[in-house]
N, C-alpha and C positions, 0 to 999 in steps of 0.2 A: 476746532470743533470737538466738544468731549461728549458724545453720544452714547444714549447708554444703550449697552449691546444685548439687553434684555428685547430692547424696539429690535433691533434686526433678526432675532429670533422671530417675535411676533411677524415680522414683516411676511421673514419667508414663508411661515405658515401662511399667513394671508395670500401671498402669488402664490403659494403653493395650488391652494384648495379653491382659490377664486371667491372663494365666501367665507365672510369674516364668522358665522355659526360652526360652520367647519372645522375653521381654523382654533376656534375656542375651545373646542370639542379635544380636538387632538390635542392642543397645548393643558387642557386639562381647567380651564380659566372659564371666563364668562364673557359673554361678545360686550356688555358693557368696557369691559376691562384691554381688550381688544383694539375696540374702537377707540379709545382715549390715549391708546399707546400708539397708533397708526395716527395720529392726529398729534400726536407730539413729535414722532418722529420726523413727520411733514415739516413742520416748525423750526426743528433744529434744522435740517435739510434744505430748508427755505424752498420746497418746492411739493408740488401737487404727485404723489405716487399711484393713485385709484384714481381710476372713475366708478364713482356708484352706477350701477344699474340695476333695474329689476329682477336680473336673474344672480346678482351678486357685484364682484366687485373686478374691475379690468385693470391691467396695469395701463401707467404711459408711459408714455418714448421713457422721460426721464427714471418711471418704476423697472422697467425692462433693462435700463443700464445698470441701476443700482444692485436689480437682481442677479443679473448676471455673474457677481463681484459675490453676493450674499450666498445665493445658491453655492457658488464652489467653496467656499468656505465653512458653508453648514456642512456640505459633504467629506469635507477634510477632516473635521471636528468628528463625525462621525463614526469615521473609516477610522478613526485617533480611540475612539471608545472601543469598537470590537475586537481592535488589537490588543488594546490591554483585558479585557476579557478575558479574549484567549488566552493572552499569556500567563493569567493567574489560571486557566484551565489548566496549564500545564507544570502546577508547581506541585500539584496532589493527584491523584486518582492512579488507576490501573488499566493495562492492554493486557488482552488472553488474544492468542497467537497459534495457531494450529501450525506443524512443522515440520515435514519429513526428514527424514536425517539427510540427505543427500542436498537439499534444499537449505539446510540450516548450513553447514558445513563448506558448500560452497558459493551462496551468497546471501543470506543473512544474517552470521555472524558478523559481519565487516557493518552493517544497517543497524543492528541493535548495539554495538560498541558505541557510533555514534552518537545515537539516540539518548543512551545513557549517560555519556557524558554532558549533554546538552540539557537534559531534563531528569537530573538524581531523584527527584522527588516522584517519580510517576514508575511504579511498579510493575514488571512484566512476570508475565503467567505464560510462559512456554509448555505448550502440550506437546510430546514426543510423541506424534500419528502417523500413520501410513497415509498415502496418500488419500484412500478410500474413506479412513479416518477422519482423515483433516476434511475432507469435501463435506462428510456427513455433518461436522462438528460447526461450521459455517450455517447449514442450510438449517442444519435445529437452534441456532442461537446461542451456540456455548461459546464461539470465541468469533470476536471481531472479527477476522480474515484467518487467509491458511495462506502459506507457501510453500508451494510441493512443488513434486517433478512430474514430469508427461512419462509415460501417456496417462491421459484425466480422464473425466469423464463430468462434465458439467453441465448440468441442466437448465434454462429459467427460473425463476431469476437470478441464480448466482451468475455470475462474470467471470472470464477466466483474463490475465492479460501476463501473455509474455516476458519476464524479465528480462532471461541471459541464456544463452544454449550452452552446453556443453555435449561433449562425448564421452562417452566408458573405452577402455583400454582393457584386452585383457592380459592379465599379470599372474605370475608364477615366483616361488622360493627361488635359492639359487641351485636347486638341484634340476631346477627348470632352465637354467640358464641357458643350454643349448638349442632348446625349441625357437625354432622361428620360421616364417610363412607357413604357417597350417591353416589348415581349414578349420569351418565348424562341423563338418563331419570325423576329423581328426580328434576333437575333442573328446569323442567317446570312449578312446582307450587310455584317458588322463582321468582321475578324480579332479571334478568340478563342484566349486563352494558357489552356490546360491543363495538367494531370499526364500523368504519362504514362499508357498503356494500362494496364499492371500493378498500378494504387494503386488503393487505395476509393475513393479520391475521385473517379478519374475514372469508375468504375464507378455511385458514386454519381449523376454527374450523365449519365452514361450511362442511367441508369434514367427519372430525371428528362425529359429529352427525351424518351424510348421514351412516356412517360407524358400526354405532351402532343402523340402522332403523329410528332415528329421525329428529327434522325437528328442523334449528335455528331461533329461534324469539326471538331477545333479547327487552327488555323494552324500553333500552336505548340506544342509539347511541349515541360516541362522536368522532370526529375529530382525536385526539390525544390521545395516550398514557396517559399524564401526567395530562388528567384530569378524567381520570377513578377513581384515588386514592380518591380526595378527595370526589368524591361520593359516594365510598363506605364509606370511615371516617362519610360521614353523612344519613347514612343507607336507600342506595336509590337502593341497589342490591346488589347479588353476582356478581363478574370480574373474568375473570382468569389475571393475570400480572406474569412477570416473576420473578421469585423468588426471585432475589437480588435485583429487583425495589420495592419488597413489606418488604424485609427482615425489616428496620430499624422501619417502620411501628407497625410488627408485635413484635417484641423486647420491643415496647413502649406499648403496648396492647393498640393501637389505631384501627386496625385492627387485622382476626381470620384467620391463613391459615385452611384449610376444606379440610378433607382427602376424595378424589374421589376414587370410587372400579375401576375406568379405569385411564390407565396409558394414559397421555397425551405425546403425540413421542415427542423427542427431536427436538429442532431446533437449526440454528443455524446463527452465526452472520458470515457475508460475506463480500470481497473486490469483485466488480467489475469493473474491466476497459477495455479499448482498446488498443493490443499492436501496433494497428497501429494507433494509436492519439499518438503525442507527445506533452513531458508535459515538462517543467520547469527541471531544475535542483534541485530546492527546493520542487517540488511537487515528484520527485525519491525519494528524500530523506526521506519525509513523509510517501509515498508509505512504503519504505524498513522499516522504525520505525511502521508502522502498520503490515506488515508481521513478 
C-alpha cells in the first residue's frame, strides 16, 4: 500500500476537529480539497473512516484505530519540529545575567563554562551587582534572571528558588594564626574587613551582631567580595568569606580559618526571576542548566 502521507495529514486534521470546514481552516486548504483527500484515502484503505453527520463528521471503529497510529505520529513529527527550532534558537542570540560575586564564584561559574561550551554561538552579558542590584535589575527588565546570595528580599512576581547553601568562615593572615575559639564579641579588639553598608551581607552580619547584643564597626570596607582576600593575605584584618572562596587560600597556609563559639546561619545562593518577563530561548535553556 503506497499511501500518500499528505491524506494522513488531512486525516488527523479531520478526527482532529470533527469537521471537515475546520479542518480546512487550520490546514490552510479548502474543504472541497479536503473532502476528495478523505475519500481517497478511504479507497486506498479500503475501508469507511467518518461518518457524516449533521453536526460534522465522526470517526469509526476502523477511523479510531487508524487514528490512534496517526495521532502519535503527528505528535512525534511535531515535538521533531520544536526541537529543531530551539536548537537553531540556540546557535545566535544573547543572556544578560545579573550576579553577586559570592554567587558567581561559588556556583555559576561551573553553569556558564558549560553552557558555553555547549552553545559558543550565544553571548553572555554578566552584570557585577549586589544582591539588591541584581533583584532590582530582574524586576525592571535589564537582565533575564539574577543569581545572588540570601538574605534577599523578593517580592511578587519575581520568584526566588534555592540553589546550594553554603556557610562563611571567619579568616585571618598568618599573624592571626594563634586565634582560635573566640567569640563575636572578641572580635572587637581585632580589625575586621567588611562589605560595604549597602550589600546583604553586611546587613546580614549586621543582624548577626544586633542578635548577640553587639554593635558592627568593621575597619575596613570594601566593594566586593574578591578583594577582601587579599587583605587579609596582607594582614590588614580578620573577614568572614565563604568557605570554599577561602578553602585554596587556607590549603596554601596563606591564610587561618578561626573557630567562632557562634555558629554563623547558613545562606544560601539563589535564582531570581520573572515568570512574567519573557526570555530567549537560549536564556530557558540556561535557566533550566542553573536549576
Amino acid at each position: 500500500m503506497n499511501v500518500n502521507f499528505e491524506y494522513y495529514k488531512i486525516f488527523y486534521y479531520v478526527a482532529k476537529y470533527k469537521n471537515l470546514t475546520k479542518a480546512a481552516h487550520a490546514l490552510g486548504n479548502s474543504q472541497p480539497n479536503v473532502t476528495r483527500a478523505i475519500n481517497c484515502l478511504e479507497q486506498e484503505v479500503r475501508c469507511t473512516l467518518f461518518i457524516r453527520t449533521n453536526r460534522g463528521v465522526q470517526l469509526t471503529p476502523e477511523g479510531e484505530q487508524l487514528y490512534s497510529h496517526v495521532s502519535l505520529a503527528v505528535t512525534q513529527l511535531q515535538k521533531a519540529e520544536l526541537e529543531l527550532t530551539a536548537n537553531s534558537g540556540l546557535e545566535h542570540g544573547s543572556i544578560s545575567i545579573g550576579a553577586s560575586e559570592i554567587a558567581l564564584n561559588i556556583y555559576l561559574l561551573e553553569k556558564l563554562k558549560t553552557f558555553h561550551k555547549n552553545y559558543p554561538g550565544i553571548r553572555l552579558k554578566i552584570y557585577n551587582h549586589s544582591t539588591p542590584q541584581a533583584v532590582r535589575s530582574v524586576k525592571n527588565g535589564e537582565v533575564d534572571f539574577a543569581v545572588v546570595s540570601t538574605p534577599i528580599n523578593v517580592e511578587s512576581p519575581l520568584r526566588e528558588v534555592h540553589l546550594q547553601p553554603f556557610r562563611d568562615i571567619l579568616v585571618g593572615g598568618n599573624s592571626f594564626k594563634s586565634l582560635n575559639n573566640i567569640s563575636l564579641s572578641d572580635l572587637q579588639n581585632y580589625p575586621l574587613i567588611c562589605l560595604a553598608k549597602e550589600t546583604m551581607t553586611y546587613k546580614f552580619y549586621q543582624q548577626l551582631f544586633m542578635k548577640h547584643g553587639l554593635e558592627l564597626n568593621p575597619d575596613i570596607e570594601v566593594a566586593t567580595t574578591d578583594q577582601i582576600l587579599p587583605l587579609v593575605k596582607s594582614e590588614l584584618g580578620l573577614a568572614f568569606l565563604p568557605e570554599i572562596m577561602a578553602r585554596d587560600a587556607i590549603e596554601q597556609n596563606q591564610i587561618h580559618k578561626i573557630n567562632l563559639k557562634e555558629e554563623i546561619p547558613e545562606r544560601q545562593i539563589c535564582l531570581v526571576y520573572d515568570n512574567h518577563h519573557p526570555i530567549s530561548y537560549a536564556a530557558i535553556k540556561l535557566k533550566s542548566m542553573i536549576l
